[in-house]
C-alpha positions in Angstrom: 0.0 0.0 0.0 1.7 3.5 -0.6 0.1 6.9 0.8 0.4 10.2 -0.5 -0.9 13.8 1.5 -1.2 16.9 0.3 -2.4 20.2 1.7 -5.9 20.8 0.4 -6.9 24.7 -0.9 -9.2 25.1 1.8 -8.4 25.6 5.0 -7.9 22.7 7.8 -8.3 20.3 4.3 -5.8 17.3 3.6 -5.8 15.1 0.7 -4.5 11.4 1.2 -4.4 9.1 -1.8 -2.6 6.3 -2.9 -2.7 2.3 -3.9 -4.4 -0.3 -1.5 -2.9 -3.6 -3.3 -5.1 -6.0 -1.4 -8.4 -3.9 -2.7 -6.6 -3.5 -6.1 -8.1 0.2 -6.1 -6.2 3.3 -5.8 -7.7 5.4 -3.4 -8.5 8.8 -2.3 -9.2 10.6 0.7 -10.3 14.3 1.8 -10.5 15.7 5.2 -11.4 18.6 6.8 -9.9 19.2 10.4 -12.5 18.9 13.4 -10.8 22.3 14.5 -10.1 21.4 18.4 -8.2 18.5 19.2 -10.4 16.3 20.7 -13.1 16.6 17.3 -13.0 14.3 15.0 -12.0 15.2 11.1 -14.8 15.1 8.6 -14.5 12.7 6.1 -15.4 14.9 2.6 -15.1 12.3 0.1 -13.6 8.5 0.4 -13.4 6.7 -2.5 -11.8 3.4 -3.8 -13.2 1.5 -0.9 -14.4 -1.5 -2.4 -12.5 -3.6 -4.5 -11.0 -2.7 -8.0 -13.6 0.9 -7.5 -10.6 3.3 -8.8 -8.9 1.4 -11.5 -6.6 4.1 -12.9 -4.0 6.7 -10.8 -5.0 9.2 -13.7 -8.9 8.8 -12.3 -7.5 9.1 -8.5 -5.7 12.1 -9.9 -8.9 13.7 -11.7 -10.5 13.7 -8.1 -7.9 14.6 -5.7 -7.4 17.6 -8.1 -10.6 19.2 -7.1 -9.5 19.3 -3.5 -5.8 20.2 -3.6 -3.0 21.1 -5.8 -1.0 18.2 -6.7 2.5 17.5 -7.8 3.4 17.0 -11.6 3.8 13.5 -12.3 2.0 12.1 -9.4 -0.3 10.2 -11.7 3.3 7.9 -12.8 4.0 7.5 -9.1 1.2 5.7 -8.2 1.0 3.7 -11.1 4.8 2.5 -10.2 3.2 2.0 -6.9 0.7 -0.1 -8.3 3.5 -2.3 -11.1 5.5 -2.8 -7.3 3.2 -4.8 -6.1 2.2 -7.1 -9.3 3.9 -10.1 -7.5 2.5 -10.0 -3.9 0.0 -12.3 -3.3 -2.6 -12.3 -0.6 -1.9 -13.2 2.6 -4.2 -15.0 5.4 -5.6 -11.6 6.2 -6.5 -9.9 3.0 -8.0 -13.1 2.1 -10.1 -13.1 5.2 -10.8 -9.5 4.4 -11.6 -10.3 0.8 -14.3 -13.2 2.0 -15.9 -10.4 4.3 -16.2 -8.1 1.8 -18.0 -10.5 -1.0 -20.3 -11.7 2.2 -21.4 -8.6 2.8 -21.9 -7.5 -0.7 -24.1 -10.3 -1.3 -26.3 -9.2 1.6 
């Protein structure tokens, strides 16, 4: 898994994004600070939660970009990110947490 963040324009607003090679999605995540520090952030948008959901870096890119300014050549990061991990396979875990996943989908 690899995890990016980036300030957001707005105020208090971070953008976290990545590749979750277990999921086989990139992923992308915006917050806006609770203000205090016992509030909890909230969660803006949160996608590429479900498995294979965000199947290019350039599509994780085209949302992220509405949030935050992003680095040049970010979208070839994360798909190295992605060719990295070609070889892994699942372990007892992500297995596990691939059988919940199509359980509860079928529900």
């Amino acid at each position: 898994m690899s995890r990016y963040e980036f300030p957001g324009r707005s105020e208090g607003v971070r953008v976290s994004m990545g590749w979750d090679r277990p999921l086989a999605t990139f992923f992308v995540q915006v917050t806006q600070s609770g203000g205090g520090r016992d509030e909890q952030d909230d969660m803006l948008v949160w996608q590429g939660t479900c498995p294979g959901e965000i199947s290019t870096a350039a599509q994780a890119v085209r949302i992220a970009r509405d949030h935050a300014d992003l680095p040049d050549g970010l979208g070839r990061v994360l798909e190295t990110d992605r060719l990295r991990t070609l070889g892994i396979e699942d372990g007892p875990a992500q297995r596990a947490g691939k059988d919940l996943i199509a359980r509860n989908a079928r529900r």
